[in-house]
C-alpha positions in Angstrom: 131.0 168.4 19.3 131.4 165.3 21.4 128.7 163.5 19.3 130.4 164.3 16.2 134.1 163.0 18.0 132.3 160.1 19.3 130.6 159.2 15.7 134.1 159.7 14.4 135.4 157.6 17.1 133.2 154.9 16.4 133.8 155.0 12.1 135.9 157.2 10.2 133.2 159.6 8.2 132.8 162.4 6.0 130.3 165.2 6.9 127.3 163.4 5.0 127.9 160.5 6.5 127.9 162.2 10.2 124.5 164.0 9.5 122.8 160.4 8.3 124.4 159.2 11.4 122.9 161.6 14.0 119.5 161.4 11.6 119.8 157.0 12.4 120.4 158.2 15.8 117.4 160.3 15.7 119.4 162.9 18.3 117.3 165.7 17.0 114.5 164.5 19.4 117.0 165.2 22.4 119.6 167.2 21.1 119.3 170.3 18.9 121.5 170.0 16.4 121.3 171.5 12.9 122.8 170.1 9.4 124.8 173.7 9.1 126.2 173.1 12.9 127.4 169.3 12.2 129.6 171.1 9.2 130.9 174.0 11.2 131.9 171.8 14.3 133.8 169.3 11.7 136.0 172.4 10.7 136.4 173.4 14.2 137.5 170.2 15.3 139.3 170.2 12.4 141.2 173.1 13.5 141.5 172.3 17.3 143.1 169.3 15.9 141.2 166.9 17.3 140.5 165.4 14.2 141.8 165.1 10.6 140.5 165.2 7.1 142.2 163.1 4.5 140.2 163.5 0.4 139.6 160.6 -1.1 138.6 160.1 -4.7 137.0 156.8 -6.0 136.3 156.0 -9.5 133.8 159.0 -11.1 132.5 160.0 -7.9 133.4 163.7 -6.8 136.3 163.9 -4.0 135.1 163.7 -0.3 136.9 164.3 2.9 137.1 161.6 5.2 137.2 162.6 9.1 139.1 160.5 11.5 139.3 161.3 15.1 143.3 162.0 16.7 145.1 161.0 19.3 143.9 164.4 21.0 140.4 164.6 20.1 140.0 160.4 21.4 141.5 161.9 24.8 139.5 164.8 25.0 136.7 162.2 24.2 137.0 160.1 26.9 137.4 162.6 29.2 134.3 164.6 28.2 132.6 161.5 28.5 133.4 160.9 31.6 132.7 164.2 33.0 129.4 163.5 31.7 128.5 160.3 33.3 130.0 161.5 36.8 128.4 164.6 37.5 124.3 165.2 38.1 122.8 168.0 36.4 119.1 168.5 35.9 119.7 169.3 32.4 120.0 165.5 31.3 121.3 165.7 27.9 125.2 165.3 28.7 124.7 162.3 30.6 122.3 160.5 27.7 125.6 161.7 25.6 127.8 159.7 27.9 125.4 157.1 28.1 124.9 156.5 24.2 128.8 156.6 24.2 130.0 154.3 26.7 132.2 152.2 24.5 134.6 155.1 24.3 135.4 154.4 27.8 134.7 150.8 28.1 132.1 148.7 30.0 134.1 148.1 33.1 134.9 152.0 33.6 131.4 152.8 32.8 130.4 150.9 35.2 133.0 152.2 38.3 131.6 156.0 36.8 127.7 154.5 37.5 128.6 153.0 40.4 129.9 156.5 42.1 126.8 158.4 40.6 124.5 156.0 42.4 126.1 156.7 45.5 126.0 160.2 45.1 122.7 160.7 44.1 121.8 158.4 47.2 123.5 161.4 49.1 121.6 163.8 47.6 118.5 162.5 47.2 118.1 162.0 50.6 119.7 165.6 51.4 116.9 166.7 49.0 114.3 164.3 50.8 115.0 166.1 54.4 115.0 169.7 53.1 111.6 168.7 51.6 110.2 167.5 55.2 111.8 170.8 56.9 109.9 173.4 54.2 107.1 171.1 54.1 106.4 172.3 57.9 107.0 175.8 57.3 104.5 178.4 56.1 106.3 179.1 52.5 104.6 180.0 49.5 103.7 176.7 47.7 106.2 177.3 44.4 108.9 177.1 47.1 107.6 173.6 47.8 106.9 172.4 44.9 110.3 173.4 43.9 111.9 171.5 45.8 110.0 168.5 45.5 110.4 168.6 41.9 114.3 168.8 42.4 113.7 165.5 44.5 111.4 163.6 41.8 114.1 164.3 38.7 117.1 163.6 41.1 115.0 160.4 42.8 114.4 159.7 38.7 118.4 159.8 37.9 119.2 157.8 40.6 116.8 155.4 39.4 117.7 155.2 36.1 121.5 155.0 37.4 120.7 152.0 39.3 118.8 150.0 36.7 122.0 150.7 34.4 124.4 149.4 37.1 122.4 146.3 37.7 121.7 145.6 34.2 125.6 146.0 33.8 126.0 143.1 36.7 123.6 141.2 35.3 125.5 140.8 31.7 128.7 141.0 32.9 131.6 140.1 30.8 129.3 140.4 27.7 131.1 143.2 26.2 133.5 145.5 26.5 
């Protein structure tokens, strides 16, 4: 639902609209989302209030509902994004979410989020990095190991990623926003 807020966010749309969006997008290649789901999240937005239908009729053409995100659903937006962005998980969808969505929060805040990910990921990565050293010398069975060190490659690949973002950010700074 925050893809559909955040498409909303971006353009007032009715439900066609939303599904040529997310097709443009091409989101199905990272995020599973059926034609059928896109319709029943607008009515359950809908009815969390997060955003609002109004019809409109033009000329011969049939009426359509046109969604615009609320005052609520824009918070609830900004704050999913955010949670998004700040914490790691190895299940990377949310934070390509918050990634693809940064406007909502704005360059300068996106950046401050980034900033504090790289940081932690730094922490952990290097958390990650010892544990792998300790088993390493230990007798385990080998899935243990390679467990582990494929827990450090995906986190050593976030924080990577985090840190080309962050300097890209410094680099075009004041571009946008």
């Amino acid at each position: 639902m925050t893809i559909l807020s955040a498409i909303l966010w971006e353009n007032p749309s009715n439900g066609y609209e939303i599904v040529k969006k997310l097709s443009v997008m091409e989101i199905k290649h990272w995020y599973n989302i059926a034609e059928s789901t896109v319709y029943a999240s607008i009515k359950m937005l809908e009815k969390k209030g997060n955003i609002e239908g109004k019809i409109e009729k033009k000329s011969n053409m049939p009426p359509k509902t046109i969604y615009t995100l609320t005052l609520k659903g824009e918070t609830e937006l900004r704050e999913t994004i955010r949670e998004y962005l700040q914490k790691f998980s190895y299940d990377t969808v949310d934070f390509t979410i918050g990634v693809f969505f940064m406007p909502v929060i704005g360059k300068q805040e996106f950046s401050s989020i980034i900033e504090v990910r790289c940081k932690y990921l730094q922490k952990y990565t290097s958390h990650l990095s010892r544990q792998y050293e300790e088993i390493s010398k230990q007798k385990l069975p080998e899935n243990v190991l390679y467990g582990v060190k494929y827990s450090l490659d995906i986190a050593l690949v976030n924080l990577e990623n985090a840190q080309k973002i962050l300097k890209s950010l410094q680099k075009h700074e004041g571009d946008y926003d």
